[in-house]
N, C-alpha and C positions, 0 to 999 in steps of 0.2 A: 403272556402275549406282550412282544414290545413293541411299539411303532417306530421309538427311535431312540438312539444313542448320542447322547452328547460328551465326546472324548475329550479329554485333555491332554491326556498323553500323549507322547510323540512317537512313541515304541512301535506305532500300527499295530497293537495285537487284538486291538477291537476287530480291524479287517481279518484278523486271522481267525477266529472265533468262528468266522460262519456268515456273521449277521452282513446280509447286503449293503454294500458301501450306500446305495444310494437312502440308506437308511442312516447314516453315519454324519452327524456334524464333527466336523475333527476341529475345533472353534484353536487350537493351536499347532495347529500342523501336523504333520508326518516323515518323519526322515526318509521315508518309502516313496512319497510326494514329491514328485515337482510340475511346474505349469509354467505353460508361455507367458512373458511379460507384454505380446501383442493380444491374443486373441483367447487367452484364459484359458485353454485345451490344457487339461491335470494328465498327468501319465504315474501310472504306481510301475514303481521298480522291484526288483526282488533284492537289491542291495544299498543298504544307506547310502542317499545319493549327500550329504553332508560331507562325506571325506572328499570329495570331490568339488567343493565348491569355492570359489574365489568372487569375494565380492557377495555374495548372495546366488550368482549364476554359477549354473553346474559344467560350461560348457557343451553342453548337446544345445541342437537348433528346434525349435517346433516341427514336427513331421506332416503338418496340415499342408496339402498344397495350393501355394501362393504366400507362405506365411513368413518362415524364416526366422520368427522370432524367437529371442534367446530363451532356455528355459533357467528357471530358477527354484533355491528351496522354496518350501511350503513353510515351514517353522516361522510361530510368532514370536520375536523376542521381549523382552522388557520394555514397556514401553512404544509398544508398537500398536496396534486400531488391530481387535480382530476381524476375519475376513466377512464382509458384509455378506454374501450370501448364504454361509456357516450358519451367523449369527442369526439373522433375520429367519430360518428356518427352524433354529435351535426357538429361538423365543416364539414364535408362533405354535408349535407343539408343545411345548411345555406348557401353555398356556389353557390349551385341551387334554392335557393331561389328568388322566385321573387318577394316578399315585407316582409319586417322584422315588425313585432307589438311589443314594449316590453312595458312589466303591468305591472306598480308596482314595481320599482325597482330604485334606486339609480343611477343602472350600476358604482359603486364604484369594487368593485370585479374581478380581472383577474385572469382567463382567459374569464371566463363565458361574459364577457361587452365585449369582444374585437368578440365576436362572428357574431354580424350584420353588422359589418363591411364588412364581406366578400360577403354580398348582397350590402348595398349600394353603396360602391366604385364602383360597377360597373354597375352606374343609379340604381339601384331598390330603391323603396322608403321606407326611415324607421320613424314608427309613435311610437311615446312615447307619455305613458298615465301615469303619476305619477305626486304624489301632491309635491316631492322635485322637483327642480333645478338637471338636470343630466351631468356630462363632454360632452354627444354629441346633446344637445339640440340642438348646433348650426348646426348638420349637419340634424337633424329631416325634413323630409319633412313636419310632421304636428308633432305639440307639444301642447299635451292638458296636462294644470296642473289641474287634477281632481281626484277625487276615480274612482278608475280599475271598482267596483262594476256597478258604477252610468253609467260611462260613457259606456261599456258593454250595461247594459240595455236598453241605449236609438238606440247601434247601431242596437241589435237583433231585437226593436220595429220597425225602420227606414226598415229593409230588411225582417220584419215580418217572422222574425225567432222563432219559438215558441220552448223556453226551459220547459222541463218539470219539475213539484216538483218534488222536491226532497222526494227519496223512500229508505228508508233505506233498504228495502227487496231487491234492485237492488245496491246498494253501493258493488261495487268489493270488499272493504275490509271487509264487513261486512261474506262474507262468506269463509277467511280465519281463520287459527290456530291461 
């Protein structure tokens, strides 16, 4: 049972997977992503809206009416504040969380790595699954160096979870603008 997902990635395959967006901190964007620079309204596209963009703005306007405001990516780059409502969602869950899993990830990057902390430190157990070496290996309850993919597949098998194929007719991004 997950409550929420805090992505890094920019791929949107978290969206793809199933799990409800509004389940989703994307605490570094989505190339799928973009939002009004007036009135914050997110729109997910079905095609990397990145190749498209000048300046940070992708050229399309907000579709809110009265609005007009320019839309732009979603992606955080180097050096940039992540987006406060992401963030401030991601840490208050985590916070009640009562076991942290992190896939596939470094955990190099703060704020997003300093996140499970606020479950562990206080017992809950946290399990990392990545084929690097990560700064909190040492505090991991379980520390598999493997593929996210592989090792997944063997737990969904183990608790005979059946994931369905994949249906591009059911891909939430597929029947966005």
């Amino acid at each position: 049972y997950q409550r929420r997902v805090r992505a890094t990635n920019v791929d949107g395959l978290h969206i793809r997977s199933g799990i409800p967006i509004e389940c989703i901190s994307e605490l570094h964007g989505n190339i799928y992503k973009e939002y009004c620079e007036v009135c914050e309204k997110r729109y997910y596209r079905h095609f990397d809206i990145l190749g498209r963009t000048k300046k940070r703005f992708t050229g399309r306007l907000c579709e809110v009416p009265g609005c007009n405001g320019r839309l732009r990516d979603s992606i955080i780059n180097f050096g940039e504040y992540l987006p406060e409502p992401e963030l401030s969602q991601a840490t208050r869950e985590s916070k009640t969380a009562d076991l942290s899993i992190v896939l596939g990830t470094s955990m190099r990057i703060a704020p997003a790595n300093q996140l499970p902390k606020n479950s562990y430190k206080k017992g809950h157990p946290l399990i990392i699954v990545n084929l690097q070496k990560t700064p909190f290996d040492n505090d991991a309850n379980l520390r598999i160096f493997g593929e996210t993919d592989y090792i997944l597949r063997l737990v969904t098998e183990i608790l005979n979870i059946q994931i369905p194929k994949y249906n591009i007719n059911e891909d939430l991004l597929q029947g966005t603008k």
